[in-house]
Gaussian input, Z-matrix of N, CA and C with variables (Angstrom, degrees):
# hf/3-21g

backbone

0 1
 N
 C     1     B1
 C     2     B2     1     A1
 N     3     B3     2     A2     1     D1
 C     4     B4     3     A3     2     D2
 C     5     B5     4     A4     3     D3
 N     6     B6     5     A5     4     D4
 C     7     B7     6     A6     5     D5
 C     8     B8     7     A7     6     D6
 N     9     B9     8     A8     7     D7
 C    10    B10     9     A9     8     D8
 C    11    B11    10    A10     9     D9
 N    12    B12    11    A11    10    D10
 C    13    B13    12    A12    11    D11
 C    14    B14    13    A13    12    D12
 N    15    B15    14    A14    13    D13
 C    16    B16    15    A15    14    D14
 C    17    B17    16    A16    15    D15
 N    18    B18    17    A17    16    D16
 C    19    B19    18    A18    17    D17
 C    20    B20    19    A19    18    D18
 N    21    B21    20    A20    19    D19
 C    22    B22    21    A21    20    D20
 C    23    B23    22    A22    21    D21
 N    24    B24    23    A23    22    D22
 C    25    B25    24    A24    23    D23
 C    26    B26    25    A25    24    D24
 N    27    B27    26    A26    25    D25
 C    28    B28    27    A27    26    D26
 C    29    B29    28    A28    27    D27
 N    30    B30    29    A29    28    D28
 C    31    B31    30    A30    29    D29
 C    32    B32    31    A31    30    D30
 N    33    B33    32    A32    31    D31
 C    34    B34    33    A33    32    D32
 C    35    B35    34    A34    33    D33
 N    36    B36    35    A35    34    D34
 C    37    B37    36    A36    35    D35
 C    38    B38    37    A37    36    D36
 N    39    B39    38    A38    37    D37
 C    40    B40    39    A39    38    D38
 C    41    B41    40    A40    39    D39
 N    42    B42    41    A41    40    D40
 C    43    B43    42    A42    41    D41
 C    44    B44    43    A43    42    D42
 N    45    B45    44    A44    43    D43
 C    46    B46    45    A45    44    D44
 C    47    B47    46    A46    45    D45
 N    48    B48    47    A47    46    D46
 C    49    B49    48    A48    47    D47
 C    50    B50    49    A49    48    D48
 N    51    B51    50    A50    49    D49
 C    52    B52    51    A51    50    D50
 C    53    B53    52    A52    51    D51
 N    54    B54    53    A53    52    D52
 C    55    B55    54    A54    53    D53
 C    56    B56    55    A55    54    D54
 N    57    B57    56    A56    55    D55
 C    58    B58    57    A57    56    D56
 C    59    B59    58    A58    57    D57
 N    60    B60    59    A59    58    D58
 C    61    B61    60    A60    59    D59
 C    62    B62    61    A61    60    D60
 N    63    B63    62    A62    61    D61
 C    64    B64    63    A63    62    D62
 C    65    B65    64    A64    63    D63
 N    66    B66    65    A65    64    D64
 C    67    B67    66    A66    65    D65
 C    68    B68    67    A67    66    D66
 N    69    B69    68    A68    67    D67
 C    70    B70    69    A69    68    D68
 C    71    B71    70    A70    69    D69
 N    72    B72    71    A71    70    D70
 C    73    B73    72    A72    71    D71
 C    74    B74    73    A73    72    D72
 N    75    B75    74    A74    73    D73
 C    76    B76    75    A75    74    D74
 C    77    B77    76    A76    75    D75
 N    78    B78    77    A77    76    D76
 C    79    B79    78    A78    77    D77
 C    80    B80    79    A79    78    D78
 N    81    B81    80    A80    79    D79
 C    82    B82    81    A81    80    D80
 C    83    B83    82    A82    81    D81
 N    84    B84    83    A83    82    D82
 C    85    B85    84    A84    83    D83
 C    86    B86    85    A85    84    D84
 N    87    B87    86    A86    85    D85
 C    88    B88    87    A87    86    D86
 C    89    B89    88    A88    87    D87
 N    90    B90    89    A89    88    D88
 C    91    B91    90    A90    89    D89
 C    92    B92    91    A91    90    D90
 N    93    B93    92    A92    91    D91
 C    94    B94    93    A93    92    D92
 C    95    B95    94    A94    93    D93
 N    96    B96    95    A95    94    D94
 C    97    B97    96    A96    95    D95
 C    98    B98    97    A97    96    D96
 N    99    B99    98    A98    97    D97
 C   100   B100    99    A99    98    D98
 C   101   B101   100   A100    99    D99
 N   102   B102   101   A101   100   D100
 C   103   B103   102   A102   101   D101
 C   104   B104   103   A103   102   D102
 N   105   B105   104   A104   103   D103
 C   106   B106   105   A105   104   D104
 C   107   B107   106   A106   105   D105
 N   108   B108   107   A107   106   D106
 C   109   B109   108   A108   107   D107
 C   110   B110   109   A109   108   D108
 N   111   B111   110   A110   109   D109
 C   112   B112   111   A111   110   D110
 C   113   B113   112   A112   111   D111
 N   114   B114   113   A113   112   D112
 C   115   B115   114   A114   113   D113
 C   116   B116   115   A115   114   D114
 N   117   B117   116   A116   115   D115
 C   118   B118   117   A117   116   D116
 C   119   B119   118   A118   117   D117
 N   120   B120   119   A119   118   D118
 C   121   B121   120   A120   119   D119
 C   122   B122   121   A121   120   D120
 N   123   B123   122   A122   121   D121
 C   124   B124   123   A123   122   D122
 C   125   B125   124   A124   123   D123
 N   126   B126   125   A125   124   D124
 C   127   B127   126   A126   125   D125
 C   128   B128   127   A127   126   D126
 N   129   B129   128   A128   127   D127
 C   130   B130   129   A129   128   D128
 C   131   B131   130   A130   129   D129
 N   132   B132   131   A131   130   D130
 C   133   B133   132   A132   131   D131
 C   134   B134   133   A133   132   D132
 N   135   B135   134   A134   133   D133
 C   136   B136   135   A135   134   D134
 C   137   B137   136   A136   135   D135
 N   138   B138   137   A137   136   D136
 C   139   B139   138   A138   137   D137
 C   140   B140   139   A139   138   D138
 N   141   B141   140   A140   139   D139
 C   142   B142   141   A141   140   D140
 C   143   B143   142   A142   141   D141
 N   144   B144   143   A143   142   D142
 C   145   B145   144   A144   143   D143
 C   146   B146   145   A145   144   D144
 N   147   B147   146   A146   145   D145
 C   148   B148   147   A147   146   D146
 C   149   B149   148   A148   147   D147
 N   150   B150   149   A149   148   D148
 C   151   B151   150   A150   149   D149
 C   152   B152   151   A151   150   D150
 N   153   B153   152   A152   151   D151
 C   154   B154   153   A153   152   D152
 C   155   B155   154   A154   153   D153
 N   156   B156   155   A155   154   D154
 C   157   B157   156   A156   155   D155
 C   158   B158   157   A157   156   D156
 N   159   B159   158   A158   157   D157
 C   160   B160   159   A159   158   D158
 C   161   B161   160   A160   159   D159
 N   162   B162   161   A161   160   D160
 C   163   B163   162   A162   161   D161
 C   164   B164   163   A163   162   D162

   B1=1.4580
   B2=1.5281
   B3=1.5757
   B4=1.9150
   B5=1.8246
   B6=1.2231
   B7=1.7163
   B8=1.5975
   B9=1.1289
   B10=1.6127
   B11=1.9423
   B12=1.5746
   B13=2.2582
   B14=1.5855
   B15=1.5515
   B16=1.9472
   B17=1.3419
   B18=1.0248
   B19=1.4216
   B20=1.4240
   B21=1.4686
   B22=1.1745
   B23=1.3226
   B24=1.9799
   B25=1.3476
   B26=1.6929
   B27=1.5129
   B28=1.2529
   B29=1.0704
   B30=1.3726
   B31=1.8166
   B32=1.4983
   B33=1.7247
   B34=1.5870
   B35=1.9445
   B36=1.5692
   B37=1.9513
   B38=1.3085
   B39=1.3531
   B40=1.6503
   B41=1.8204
   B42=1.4680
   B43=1.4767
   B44=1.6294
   B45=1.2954
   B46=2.1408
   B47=1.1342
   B48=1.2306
   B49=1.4747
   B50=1.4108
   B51=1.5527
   B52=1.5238
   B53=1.3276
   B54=1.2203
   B55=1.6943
   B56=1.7297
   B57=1.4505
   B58=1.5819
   B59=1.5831
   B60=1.3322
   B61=1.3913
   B62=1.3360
   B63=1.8580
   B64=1.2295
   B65=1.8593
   B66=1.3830
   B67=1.6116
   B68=1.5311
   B69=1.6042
   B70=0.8532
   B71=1.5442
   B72=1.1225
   B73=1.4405
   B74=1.9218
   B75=2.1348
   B76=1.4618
   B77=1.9043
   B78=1.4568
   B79=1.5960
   B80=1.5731
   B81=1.3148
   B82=1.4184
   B83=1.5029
   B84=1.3695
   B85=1.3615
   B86=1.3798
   B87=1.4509
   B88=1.3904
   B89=1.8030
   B90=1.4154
   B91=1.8242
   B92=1.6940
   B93=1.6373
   B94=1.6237
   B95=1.8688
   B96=1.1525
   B97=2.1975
   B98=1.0886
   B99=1.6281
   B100=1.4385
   B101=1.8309
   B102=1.0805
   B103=1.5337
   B104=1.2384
   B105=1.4579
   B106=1.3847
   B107=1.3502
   B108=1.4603
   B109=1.5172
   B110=1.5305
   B111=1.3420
   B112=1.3792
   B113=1.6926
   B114=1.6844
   B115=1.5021
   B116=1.4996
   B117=1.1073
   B118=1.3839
   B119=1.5869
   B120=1.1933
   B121=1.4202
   B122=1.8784
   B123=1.5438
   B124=1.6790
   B125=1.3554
   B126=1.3962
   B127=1.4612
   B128=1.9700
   B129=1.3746
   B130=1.4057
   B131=1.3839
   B132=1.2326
   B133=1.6037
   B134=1.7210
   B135=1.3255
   B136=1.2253
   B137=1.6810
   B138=1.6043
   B139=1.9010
   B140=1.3908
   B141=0.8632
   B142=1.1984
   B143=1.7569
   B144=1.8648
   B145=2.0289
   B146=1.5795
   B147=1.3127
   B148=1.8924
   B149=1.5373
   B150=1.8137
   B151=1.4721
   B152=2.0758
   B153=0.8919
   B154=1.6888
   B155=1.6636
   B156=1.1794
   B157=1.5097
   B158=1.8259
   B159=1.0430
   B160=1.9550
   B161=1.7733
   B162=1.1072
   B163=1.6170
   B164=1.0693
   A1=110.94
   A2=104.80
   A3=102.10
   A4=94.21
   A5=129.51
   A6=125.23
   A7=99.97
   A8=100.52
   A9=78.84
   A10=121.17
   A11=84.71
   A12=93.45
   A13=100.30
   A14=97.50
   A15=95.17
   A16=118.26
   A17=133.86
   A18=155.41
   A19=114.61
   A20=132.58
   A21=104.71
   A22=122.74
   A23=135.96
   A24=113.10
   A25=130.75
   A26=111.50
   A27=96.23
   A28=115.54
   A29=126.80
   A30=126.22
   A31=101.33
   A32=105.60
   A33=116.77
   A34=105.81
   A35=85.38
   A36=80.42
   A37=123.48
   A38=130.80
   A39=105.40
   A40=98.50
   A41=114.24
   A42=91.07
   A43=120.28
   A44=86.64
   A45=84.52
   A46=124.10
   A47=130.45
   A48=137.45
   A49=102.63
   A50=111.54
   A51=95.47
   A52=148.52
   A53=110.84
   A54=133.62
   A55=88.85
   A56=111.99
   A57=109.01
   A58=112.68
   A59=126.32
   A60=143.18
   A61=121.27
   A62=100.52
   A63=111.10
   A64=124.91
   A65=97.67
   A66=122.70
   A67=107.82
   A68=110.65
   A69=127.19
   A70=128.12
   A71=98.03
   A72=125.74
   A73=106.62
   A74=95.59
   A75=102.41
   A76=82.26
   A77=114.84
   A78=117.51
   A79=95.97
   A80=124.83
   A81=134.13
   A82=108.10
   A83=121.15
   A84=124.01
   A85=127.84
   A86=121.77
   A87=132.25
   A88=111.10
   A89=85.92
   A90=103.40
   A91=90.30
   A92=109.50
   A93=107.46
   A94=102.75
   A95=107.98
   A96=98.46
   A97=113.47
   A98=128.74
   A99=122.77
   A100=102.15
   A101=113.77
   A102=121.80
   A103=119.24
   A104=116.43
   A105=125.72
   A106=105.14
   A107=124.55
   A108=118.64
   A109=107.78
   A110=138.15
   A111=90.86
   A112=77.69
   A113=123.43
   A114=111.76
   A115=95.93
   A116=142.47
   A117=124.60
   A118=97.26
   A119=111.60
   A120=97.08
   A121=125.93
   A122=86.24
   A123=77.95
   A124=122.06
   A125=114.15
   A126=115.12
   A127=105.62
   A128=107.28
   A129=98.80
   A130=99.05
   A131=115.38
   A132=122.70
   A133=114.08
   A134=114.21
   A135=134.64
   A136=119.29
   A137=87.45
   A138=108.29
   A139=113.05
   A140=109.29
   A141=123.94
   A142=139.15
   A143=74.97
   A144=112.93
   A145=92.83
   A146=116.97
   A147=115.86
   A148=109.45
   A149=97.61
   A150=90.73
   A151=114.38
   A152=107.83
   A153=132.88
   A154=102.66
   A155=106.59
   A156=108.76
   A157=107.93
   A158=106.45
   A159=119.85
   A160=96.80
   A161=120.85
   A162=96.71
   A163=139.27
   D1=-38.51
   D2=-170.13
   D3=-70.21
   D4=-44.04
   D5=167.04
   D6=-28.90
   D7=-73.06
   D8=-144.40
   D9=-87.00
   D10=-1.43
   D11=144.64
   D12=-56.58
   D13=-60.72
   D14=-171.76
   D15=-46.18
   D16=-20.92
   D17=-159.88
   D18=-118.57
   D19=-39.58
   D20=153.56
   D21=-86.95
   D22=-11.82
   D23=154.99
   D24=-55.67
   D25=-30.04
   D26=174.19
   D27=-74.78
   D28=-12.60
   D29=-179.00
   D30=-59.90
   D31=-55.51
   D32=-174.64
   D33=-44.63
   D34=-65.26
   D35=178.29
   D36=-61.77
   D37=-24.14
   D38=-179.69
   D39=-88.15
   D40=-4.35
   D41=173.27
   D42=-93.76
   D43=-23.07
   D44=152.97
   D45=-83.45
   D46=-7.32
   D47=152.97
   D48=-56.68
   D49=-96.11
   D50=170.00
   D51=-19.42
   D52=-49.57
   D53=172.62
   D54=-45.54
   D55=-58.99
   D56=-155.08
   D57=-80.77
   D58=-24.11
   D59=152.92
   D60=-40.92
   D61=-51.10
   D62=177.72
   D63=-58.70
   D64=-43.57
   D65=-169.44
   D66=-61.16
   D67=-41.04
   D68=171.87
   D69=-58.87
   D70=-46.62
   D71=-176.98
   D72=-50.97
   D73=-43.12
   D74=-147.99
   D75=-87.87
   D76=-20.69
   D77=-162.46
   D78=-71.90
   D79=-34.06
   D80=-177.87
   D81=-67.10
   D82=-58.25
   D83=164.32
   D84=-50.68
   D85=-27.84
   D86=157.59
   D87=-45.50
   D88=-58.09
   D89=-159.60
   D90=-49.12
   D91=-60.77
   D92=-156.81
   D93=-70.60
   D94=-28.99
   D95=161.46
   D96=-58.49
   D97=-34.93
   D98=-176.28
   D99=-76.72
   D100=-32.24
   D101=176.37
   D102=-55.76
   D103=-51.10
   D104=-174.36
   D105=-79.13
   D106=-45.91
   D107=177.16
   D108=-62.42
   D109=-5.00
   D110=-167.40
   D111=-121.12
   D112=9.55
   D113=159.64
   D114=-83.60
   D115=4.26
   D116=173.77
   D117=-96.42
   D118=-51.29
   D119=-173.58
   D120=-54.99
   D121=-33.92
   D122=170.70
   D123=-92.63
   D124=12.89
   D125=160.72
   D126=-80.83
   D127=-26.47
   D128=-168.75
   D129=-85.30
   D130=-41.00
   D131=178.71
   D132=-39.69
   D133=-38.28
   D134=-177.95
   D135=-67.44
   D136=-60.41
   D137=151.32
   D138=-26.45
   D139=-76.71
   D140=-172.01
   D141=-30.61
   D142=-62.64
   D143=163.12
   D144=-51.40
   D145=-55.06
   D146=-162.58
   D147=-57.36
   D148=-53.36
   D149=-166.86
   D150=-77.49
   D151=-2.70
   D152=177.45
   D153=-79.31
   D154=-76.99
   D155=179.18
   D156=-41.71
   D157=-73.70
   D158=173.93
   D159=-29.89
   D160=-64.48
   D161=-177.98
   D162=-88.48

């Protein structure tokens, strides 16, 4: 019986380990979409000024 307490707390901790690895993982991937969108946007923003100014 004391096994498999031992055995389901470590189940509990490596899946909040994971869980928290994971979150992390997805908060990092957030950051670099927010990165790339707003270098796209000020590439279009820029676009924009060029083709505006020219006419």
């Amino acid at each position: 019986m004391e096994t498999a307490k031992q055995f389901t707390w470590r189940l509990l901790a490596a899946g909040v380990c994971l869980l928290t690895v994971s979150s992390a993982a997805h908060a990092d991937s957030l950051d670099q979409q927010r990165s790339r969108y707003a270098q796209i946007k000020q590439a279009w923003d820029n676009r924009q000024m060029d083709v505006g100014g020219r006419a």
